[in-house]
MIPA-720632 format. One line per 8 residues: number of its first residue (from 0); their letters; for each residue y, x, z of N, C-alpha, C. Coordinates in steps of 0.02 Angstrom, whole numbers. Example, Ala and Ser with C-alpha at 12.3 -4.5 7.8 and 13.67 -1.06 7.14 Angstrom:
0	AS	-284,660,390,-225,615,390,-165,660,390; -112,642,354,-53,684,357,2,645,394;
//
This chain:
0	XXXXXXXX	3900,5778,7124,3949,5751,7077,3921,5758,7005; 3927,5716,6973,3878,5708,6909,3952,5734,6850; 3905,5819,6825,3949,5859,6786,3995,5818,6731; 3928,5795,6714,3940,5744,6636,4026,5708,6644; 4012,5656,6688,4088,5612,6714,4150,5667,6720; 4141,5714,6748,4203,5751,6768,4219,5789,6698; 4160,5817,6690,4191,5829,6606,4226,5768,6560; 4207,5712,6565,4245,5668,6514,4299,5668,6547;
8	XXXXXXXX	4321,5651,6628,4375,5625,6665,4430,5695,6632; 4392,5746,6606,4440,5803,6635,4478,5799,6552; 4427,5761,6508,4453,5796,6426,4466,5722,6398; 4442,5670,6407,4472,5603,6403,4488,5545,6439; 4529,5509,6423,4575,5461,6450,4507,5409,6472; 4518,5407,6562,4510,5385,6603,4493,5304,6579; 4433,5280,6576,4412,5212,6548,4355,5203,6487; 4368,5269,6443,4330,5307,6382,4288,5296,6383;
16	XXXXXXXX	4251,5237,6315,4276,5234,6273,4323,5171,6240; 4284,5133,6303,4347,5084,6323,4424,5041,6313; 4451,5114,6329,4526,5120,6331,4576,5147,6274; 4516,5172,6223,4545,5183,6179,4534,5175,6095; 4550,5176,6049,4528,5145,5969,4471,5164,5960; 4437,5135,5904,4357,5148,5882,4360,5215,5830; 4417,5228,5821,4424,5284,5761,4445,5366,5795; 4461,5343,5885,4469,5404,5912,4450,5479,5925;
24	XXXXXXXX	4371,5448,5937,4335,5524,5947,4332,5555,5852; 4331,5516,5813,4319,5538,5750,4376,5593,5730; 4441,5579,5739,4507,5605,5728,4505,5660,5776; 4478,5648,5846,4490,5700,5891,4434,5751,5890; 4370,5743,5858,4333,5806,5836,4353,5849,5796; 4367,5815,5736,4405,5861,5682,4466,5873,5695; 4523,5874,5730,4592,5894,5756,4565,5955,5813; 4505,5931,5827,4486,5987,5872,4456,6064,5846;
32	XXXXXXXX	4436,6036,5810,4389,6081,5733,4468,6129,5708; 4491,6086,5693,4563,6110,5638,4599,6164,5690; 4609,6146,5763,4647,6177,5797,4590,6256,5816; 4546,6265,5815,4482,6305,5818,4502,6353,5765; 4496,6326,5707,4515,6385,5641,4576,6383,5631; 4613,6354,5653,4708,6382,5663,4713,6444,5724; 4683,6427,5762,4690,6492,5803,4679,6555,5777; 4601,6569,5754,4576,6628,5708,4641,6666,5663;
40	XXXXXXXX	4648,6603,5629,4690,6598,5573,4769,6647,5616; 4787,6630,5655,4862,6624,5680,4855,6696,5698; 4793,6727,5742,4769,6798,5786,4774,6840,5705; 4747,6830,5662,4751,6845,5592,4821,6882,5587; 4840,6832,5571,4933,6841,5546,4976,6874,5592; 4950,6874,5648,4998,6898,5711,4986,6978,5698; 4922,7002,5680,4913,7068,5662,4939,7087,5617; 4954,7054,5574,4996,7078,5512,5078,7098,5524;
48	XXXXXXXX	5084,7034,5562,5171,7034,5582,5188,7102,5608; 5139,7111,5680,5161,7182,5696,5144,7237,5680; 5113,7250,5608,5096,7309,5579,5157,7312,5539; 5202,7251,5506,5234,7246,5466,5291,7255,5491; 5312,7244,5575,5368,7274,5624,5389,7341,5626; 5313,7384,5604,5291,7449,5625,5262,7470,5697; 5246,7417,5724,5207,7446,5791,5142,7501,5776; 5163,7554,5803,5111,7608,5805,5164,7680,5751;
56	XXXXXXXX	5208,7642,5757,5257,7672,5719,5322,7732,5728; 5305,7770,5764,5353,7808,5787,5438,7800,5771; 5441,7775,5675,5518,7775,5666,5532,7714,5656; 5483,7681,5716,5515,7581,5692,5575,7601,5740; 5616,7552,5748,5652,7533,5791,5650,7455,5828; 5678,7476,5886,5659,7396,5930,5716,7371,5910; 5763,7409,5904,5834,7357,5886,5828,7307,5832; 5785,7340,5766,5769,7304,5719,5732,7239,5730;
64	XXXXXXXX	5663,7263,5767,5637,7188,5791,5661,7135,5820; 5718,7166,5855,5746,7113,5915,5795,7080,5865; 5822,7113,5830,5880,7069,5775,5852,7014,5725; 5767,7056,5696,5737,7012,5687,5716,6946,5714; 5689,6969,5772,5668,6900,5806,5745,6855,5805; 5814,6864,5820,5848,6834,5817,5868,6785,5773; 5865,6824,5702,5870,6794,5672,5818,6759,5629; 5757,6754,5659,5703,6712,5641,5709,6636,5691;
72	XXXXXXXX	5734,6653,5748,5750,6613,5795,5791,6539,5762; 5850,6589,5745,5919,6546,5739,5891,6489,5672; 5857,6540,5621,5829,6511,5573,5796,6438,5589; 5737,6462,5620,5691,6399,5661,5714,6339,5702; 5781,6356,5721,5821,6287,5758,5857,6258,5698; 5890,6295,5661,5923,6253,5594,5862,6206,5553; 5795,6243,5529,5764,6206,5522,5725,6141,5537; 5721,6155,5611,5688,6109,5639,5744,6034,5653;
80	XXXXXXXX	5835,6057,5639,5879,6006,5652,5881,5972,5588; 5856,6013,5528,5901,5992,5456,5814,5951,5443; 5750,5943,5481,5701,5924,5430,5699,5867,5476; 5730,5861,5538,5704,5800,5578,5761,5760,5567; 5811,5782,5517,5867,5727,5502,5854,5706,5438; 5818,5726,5389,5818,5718,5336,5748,5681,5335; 5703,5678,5375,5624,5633,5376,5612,5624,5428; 5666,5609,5472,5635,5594,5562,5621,5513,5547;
88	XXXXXXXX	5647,5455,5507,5625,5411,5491,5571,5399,5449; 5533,5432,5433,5508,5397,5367,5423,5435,5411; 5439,5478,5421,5391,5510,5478,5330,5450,5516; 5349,5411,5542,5315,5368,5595,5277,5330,5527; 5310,5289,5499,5253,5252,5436,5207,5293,5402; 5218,5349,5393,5178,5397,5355,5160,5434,5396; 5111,5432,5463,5109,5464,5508,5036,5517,5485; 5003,5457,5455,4958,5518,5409,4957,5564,5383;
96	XXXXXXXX	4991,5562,5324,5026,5616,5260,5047,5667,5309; 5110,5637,5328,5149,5693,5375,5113,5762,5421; 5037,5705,5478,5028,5759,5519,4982,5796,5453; 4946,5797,5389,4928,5832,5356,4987,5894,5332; 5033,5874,5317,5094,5916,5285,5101,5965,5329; 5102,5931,5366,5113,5989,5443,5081,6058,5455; 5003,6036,5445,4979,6094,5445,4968,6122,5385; 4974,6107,5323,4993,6152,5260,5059,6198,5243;
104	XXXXXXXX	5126,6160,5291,5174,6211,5338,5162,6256,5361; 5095,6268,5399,5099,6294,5445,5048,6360,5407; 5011,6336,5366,4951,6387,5327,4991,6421,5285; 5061,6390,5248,5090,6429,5209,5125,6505,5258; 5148,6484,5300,5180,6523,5360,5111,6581,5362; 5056,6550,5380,5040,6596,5385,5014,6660,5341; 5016,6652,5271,4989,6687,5209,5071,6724,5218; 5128,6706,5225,5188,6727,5195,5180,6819,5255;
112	XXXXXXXX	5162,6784,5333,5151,6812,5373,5113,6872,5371; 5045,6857,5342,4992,6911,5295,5014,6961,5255; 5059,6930,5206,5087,6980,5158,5149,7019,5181; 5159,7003,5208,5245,7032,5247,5251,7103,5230; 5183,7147,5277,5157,7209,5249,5188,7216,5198; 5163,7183,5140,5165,7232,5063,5222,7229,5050; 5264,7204,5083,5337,7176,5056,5390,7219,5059; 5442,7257,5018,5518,7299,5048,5531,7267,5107;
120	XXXXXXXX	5585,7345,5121,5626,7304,5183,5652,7229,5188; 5692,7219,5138,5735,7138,5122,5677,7084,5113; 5633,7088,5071,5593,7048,5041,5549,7027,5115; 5521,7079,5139,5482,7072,5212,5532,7025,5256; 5591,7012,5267,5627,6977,5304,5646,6918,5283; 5640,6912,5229,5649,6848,5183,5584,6810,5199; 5522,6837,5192,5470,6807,5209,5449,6785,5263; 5478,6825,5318,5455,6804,5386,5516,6747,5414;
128	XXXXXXXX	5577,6751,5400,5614,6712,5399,5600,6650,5361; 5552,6634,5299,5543,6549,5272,5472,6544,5321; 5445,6585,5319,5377,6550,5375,5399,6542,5442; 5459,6564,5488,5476,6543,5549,5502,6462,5537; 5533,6459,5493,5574,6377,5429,5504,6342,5415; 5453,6367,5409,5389,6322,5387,5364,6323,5444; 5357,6347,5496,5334,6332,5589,5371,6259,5593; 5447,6286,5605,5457,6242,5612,5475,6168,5595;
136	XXXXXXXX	5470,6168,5522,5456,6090,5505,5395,6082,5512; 5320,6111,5533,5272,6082,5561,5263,6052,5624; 5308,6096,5665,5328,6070,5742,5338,5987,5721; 5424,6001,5688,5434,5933,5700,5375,5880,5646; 5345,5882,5613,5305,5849,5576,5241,5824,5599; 5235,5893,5657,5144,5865,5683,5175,5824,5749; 5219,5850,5786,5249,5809,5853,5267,5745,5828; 5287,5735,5779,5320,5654,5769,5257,5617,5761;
144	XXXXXXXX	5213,5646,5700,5155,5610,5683,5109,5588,5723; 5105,5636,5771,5045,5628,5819,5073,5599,5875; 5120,5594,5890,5143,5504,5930,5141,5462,5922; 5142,5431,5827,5119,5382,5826,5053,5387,5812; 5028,5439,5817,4945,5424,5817,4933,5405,5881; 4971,5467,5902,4946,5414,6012,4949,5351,6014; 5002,5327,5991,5023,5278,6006,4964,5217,5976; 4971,5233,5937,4882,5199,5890,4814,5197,5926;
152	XXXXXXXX	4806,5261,5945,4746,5268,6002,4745,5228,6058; 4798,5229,6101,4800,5212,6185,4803,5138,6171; 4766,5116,6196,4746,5024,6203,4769,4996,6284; 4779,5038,6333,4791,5010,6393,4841,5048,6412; 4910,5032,6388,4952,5067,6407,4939,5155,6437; 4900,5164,6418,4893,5258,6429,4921,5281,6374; 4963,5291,6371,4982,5341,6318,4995,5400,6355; 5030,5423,6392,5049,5473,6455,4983,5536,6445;
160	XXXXXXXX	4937,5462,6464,4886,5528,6488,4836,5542,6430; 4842,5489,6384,4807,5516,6322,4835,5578,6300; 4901,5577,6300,4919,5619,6261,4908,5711,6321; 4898,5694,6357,4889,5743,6430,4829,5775,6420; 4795,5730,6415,4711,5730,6392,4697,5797,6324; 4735,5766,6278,4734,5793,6224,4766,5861,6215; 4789,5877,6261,4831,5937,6269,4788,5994,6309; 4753,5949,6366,4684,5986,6397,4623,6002,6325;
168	XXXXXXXX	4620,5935,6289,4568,5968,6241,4587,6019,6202; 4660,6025,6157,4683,6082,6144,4708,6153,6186; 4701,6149,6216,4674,6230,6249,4636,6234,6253; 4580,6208,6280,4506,6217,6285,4480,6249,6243; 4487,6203,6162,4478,6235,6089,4508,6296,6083; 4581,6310,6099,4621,6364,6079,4595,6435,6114; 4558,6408,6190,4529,6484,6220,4475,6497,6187; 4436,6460,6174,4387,6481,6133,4395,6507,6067;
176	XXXXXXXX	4431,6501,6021,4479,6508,5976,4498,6588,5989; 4524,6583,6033,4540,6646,6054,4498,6696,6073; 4443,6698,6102,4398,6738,6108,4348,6726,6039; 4339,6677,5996,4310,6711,5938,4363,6739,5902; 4422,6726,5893,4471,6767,5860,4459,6846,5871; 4470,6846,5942,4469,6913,5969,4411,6954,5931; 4379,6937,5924,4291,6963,5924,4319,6984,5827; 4352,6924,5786,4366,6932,5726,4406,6988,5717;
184	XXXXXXXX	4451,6982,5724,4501,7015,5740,4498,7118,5747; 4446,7136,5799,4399,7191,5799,4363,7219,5757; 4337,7175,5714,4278,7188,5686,4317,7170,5581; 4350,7139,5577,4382,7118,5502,4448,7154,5497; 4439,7205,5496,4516,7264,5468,4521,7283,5407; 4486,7291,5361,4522,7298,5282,4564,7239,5249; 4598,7249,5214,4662,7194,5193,4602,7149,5158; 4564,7192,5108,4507,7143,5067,4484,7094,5107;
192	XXXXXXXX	4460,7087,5151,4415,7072,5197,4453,6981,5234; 4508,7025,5258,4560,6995,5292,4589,6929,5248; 4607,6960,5179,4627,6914,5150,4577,6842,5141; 4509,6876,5097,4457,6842,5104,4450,6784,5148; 4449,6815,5236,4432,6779,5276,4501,6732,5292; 4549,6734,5257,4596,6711,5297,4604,6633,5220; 4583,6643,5182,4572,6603,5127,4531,6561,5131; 4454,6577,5187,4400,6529,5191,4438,6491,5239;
200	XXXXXXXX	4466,6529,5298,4487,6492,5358,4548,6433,5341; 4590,6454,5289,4631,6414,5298,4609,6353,5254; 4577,6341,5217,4529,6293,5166,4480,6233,5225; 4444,6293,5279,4420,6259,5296,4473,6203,5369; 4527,6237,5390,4561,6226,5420,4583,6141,5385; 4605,6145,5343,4633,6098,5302,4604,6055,5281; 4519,6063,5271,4475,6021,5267,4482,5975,5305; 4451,5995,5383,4448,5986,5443,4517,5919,5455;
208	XXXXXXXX	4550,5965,5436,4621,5909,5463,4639,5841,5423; 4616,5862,5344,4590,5802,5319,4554,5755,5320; 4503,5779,5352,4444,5726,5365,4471,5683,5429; 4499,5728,5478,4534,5704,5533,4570,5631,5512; 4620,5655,5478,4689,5580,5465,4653,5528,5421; 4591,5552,5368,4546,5496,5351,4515,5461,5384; 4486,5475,5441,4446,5450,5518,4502,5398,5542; 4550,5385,5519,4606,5349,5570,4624,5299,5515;
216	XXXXXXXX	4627,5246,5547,4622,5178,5542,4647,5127,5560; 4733,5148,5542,4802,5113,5580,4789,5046,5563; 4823,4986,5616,4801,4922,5609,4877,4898,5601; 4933,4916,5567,5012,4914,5579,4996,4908,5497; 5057,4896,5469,5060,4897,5383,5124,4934,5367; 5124,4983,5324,5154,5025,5300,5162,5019,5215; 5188,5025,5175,5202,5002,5126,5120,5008,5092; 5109,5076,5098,5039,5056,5046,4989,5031,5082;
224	XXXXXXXX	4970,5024,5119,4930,4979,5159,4950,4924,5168; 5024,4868,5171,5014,4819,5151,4999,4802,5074; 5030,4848,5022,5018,4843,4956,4928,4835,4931; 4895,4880,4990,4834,4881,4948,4813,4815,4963; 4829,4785,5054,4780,4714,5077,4827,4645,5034; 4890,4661,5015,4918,4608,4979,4914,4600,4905; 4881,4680,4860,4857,4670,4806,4792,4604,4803; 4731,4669,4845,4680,4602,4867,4679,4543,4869;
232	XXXXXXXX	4725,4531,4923,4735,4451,4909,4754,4414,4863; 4799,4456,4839,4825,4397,4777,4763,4397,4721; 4730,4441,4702,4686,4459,4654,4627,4399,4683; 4612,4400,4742,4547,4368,4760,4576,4290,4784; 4632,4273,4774,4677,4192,4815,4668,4193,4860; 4669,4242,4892,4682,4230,4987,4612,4247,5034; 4554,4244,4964,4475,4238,4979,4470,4304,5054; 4468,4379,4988,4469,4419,5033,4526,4444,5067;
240	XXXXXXXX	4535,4456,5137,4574,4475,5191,4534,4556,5212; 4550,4621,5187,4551,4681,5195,4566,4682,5277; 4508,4715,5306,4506,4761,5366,4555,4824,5365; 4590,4845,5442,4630,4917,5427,4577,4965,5417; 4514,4965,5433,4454,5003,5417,4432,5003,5344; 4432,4972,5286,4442,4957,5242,4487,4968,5181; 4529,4964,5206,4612,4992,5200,4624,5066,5183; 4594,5085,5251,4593,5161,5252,4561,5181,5206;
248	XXXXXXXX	4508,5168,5192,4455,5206,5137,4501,5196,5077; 4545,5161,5066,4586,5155,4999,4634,5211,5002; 4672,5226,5052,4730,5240,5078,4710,5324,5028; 4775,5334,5004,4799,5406,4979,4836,5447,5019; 4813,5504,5063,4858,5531,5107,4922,5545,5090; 4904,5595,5021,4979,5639,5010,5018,5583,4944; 4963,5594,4896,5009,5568,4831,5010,5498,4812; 5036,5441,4868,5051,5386,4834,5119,5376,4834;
256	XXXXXXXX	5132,5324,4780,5211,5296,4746,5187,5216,4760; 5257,5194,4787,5239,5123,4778,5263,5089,4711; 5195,5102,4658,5200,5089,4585,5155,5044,4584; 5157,4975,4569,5074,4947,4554,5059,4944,4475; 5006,4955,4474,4972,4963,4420,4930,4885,4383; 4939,4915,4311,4886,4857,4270,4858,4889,4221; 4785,4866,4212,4733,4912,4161,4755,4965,4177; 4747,4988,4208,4744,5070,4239,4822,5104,4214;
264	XXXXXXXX	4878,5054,4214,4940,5114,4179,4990,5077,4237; 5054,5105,4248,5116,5085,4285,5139,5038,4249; 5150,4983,4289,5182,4922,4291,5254,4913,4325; 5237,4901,4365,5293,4894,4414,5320,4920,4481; 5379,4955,4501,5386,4987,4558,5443,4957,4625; 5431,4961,4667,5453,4899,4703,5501,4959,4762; 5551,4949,4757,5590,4973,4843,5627,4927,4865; 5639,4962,4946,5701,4925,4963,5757,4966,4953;
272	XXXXXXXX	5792,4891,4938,5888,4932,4917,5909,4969,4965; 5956,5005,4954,5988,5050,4992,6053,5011,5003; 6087,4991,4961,6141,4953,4986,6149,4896,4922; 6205,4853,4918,6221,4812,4898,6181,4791,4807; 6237,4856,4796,6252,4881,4726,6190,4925,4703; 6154,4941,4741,6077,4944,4729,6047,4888,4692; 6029,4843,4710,5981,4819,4701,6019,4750,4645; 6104,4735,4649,6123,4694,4627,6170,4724,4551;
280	XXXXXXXX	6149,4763,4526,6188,4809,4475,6158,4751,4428; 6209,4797,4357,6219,4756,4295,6158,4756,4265; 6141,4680,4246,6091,4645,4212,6020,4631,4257; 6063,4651,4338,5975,4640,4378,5961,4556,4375; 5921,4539,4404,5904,4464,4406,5857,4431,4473; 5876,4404,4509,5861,4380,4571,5782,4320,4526; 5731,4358,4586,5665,4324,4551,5653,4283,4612; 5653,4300,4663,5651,4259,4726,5730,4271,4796;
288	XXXXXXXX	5739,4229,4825,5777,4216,4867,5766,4184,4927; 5775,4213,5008,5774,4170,5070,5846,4196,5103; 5863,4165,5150,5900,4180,5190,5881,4264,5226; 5846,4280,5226,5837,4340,5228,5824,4380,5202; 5820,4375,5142,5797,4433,5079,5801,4395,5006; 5817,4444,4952,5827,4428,4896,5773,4500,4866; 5718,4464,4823,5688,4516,4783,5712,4509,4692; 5740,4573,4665,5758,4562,4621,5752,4616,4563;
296	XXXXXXXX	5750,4602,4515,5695,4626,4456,5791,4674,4415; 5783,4751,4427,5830,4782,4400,5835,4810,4317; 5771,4796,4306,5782,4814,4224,5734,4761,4178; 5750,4783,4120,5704,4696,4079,5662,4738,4037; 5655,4799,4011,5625,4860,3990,5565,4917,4026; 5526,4945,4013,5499,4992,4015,5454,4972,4090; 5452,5035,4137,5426,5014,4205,5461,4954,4240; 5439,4897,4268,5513,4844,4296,5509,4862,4365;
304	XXXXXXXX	5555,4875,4385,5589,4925,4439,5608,4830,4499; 5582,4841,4537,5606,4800,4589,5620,4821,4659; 5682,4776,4676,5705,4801,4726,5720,4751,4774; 5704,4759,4854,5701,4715,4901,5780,4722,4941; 5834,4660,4945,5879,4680,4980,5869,4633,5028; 5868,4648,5085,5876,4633,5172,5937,4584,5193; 5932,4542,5236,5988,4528,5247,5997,4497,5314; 6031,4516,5368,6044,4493,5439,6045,4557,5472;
312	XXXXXXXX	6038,4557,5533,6033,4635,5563,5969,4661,5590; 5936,4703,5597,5859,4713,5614,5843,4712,5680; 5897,4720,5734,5900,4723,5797,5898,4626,5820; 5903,4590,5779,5903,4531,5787,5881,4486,5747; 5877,4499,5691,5822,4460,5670,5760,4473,5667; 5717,4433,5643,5629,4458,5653,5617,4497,5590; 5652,4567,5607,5632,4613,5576,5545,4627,5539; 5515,4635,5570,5444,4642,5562,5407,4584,5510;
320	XXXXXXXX	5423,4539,5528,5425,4463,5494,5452,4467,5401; 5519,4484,5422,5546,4478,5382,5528,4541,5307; 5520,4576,5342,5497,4638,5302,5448,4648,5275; 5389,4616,5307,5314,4593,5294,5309,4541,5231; 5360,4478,5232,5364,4438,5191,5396,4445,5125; 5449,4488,5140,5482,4512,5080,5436,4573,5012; 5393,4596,5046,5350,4649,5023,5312,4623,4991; 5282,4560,5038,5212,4516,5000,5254,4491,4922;
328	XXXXXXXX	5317,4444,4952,5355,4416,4884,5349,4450,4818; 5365,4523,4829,5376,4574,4792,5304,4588,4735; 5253,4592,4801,5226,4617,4751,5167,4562,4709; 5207,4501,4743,5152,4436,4720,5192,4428,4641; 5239,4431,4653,5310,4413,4594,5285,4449,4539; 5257,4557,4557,5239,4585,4512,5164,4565,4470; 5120,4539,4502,5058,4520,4489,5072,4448,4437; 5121,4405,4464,5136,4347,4429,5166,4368,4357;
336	XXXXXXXX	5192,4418,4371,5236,4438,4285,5189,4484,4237; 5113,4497,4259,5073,4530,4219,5045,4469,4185; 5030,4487,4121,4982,4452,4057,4922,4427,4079; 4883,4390,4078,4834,4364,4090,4819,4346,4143; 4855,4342,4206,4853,4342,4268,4885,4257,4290; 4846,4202,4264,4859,4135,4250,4840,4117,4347; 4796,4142,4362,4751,4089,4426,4803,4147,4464; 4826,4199,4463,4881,4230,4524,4934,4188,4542;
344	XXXXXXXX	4948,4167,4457,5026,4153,4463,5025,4069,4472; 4962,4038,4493,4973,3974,4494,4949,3978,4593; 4911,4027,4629,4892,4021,4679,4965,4042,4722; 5019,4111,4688,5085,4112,4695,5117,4059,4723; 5134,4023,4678,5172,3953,4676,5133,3914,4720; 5085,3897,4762,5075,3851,4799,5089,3882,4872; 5063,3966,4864,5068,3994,4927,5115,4074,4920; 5188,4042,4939,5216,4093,4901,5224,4166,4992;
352	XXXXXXXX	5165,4150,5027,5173,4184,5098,5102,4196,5140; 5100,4259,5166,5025,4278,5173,5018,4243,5242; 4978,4187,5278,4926,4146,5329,4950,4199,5360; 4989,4186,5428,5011,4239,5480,4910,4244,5508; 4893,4191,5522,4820,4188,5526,4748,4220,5510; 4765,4219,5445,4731,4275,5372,4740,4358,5431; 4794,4375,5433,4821,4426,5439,4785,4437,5522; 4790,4425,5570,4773,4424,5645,4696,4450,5647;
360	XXXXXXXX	4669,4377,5608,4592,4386,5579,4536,4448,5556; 4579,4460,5507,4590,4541,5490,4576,4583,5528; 4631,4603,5580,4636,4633,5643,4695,4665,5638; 4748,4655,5583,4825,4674,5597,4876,4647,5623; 4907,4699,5663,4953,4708,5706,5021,4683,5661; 5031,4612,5697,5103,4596,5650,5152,4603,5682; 5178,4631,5737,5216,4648,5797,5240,4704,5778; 5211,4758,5743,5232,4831,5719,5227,4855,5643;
368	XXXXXXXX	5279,4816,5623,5275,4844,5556,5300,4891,5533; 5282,4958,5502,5333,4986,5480,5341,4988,5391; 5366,4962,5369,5375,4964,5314,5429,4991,5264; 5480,5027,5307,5564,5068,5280,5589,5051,5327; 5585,5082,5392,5630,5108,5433,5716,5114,5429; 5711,5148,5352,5788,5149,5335,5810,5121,5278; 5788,5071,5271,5814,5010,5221,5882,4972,5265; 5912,4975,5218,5994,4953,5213,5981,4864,5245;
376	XXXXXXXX	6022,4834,5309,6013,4775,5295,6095,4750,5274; 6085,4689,5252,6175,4684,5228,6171,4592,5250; 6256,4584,5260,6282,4528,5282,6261,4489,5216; 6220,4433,5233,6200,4361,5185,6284,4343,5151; 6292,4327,5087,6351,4341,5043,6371,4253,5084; 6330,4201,5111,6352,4123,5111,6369,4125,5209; 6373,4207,5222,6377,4192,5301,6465,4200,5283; 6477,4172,5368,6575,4179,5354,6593,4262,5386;
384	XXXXXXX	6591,4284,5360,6619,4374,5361,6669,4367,5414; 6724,4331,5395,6770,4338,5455,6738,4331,5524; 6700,4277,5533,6667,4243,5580,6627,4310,5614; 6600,4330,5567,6562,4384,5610,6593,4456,5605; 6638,4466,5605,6700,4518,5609,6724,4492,5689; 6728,4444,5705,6752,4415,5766,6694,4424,5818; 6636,4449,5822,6591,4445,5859,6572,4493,5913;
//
């Protein structure tokens, strides 16, 4: 039996490389890397926790720990309900950012963990109690993210076992992990030392995981990734059509705003409404209009604030479509209202909608857009209300 095969069969999805994206093994070395010095990292902190319990301690008490753990527990489910209600949407479009956040959750947890030691009674419980709260919004942050990364990866309906796969490669890493931990662990006992090493590790940890979500090369459009390939276009008339490979190299993990810029300063900032009276308040002004969306310009001063309102229901109309087009409008409208920008605003007006064609070509996915998940859609003001009150 030829080792080589059974090793891939055993650590990747069955077809490999085949079966799955061109950006896979890149993401899955360094996720593999990252999970390697999270372990170290975690064996680290775990020694701290129970020095900071008092294990070895004649006048600890277990009652104390056990109340502790309780109420680190109870903590960790409130958290994990109050962060997946408050960004369980917004999560999947920003699947990047997010699985990064995740593990900077999880590094803070563990420094809070480190210090616990030096801490009073109260103060020591306060700390271990926000890092059980920072576990768990990484839980939910890396679990959401990294589904739609699966989901990105698996090309032949495997998702199941990609994600199975990946779970075999993470232990694999983690025993090993574990036995160099172990070996660390023995040998790195002064706090100096400890701290030190737990500062390189978590740097390099974070590196690692960065380079990871840069390696990935979503082919879906998300606000700044359509913003950057629909800046392009308008700038170049349709010439250049941006690769999601391409894209990516633009893409800002943590700190982008959807602000577009001119001569290097803020121009204009574009959302979708939240509801009505959002986007239609006093002195706004409707710059474009379809039966499915109205983009409209809310202030005549300073940054011009635009705002996209929706209209039909998303479960039935061509959501994806519609959301895609409204964004382009938006930000063709902002390019058209900058100074000197004569050949935009005349290529605008002939082609006020991006070549579903252009776009395919490319290699994006116009079937999955995510672009605001939780953007408000509202009843068209010329539909008959009653009529669809009756439905």
């Amino acid at each position: 039996m030829n080792i080589r095969q059974v090793f891939s069969d055993a650590f990747f999805p069955i077809g490999y490389p085949d079966s799955v994206s061109k950006d896979y093994l890149g993401y899955q070395l360094y996720d593999s890397l990252q999970a390697f010095f999270s372990t170290i990292t975690s064996l680290l902190a775990n020694r701290a926790i129970l020095q900071g319990l008092g294990v070895g301690d004649a006048d600890s008490s277990a009652t104390y720990a056990l109340l502790l753990t309780i109420l680190k527990d109870g903590i960790s489910r409130l958290a994990t309900i109050g962060f997946a209600y408050r960004f369980g949407l917004v999560i999947e479009p920003e699947c990047k950012k997010y699985r990064f956040l995740a593990d900077i959750f999880n590094d803070s947890a563990f420094f809070l963990d480190l210090f616990s030691p030096l801490f009073g009674s109260w103060t020591k419980v306060a700390a271990l109690v926000v890092a059980e709260a920072l576990r768990a919004m990484c839980g939910v942050a890396a679990g959401a993210s990294k589904a739609a990364l699966s989901k990105h990866f698996a090309l032949r309906g495997n998702l199941s076992e990609l994600n199975a796969k990946e779970s075999s490669q993470e232990t694999a890493v983690g025993l090993i992990g574990l036995i160099v931990g172990s070996f660390v662990v023995r040998h790195v006992e002064s706090r100096e030392a400890v701290f030190a090493l737990m500062i390189i590790l978590v740097f390099v940890h974070l590196g690692m995981n960065y380079l990871g979500v840069r390696c990935v090369q979503l082919n879906n459009f998300n606000q700044q990734r359509a913003t950057i390939f629909f800046e392009e276009y308008m700038k170049t008339e349709g010439e250049v059509r941006l690769t999601p490979a391409e894209v990516a190299k633009r893409e800002n993990i943590i700190f982008w705003k959807p602000i577009i810029y001119h001569s290097g300063r803020p121009f204009a900032k574009i959302a979708f409404a939240k509801s009505y009276a959002d986007a239609m308040g006093p002195g706004a002004v409707v710059l474009a209009e379809t039966k499915q969306y109205k983009v409209c310009q809310c202030n005549t001063s300073g940054l011009v604030v635009i705002k996209i309102l929706l209209f039909g229901h998303p479960l039935l109309e061509g959501i994806n479509t519609t959301t895609l087009d409204a964004w382009f409008s938006a930000v063709a409208l902002v390019h058209s209202m900058m100074p000197d920008n004569q050949s935009e605003k005349d290529y605008f007006r002939k082609h006020n909608f991006v070549n579903p064609s252009h776009l395919a070509r490319a290699g994006w996915v116009q079937g999955d857009v995510s672009l605001d998940t939780s953007a408000a859609w509202m009843l068209h003001p010329s539909e008959d209300v009653d009529g669809k009150k009756d439905l």
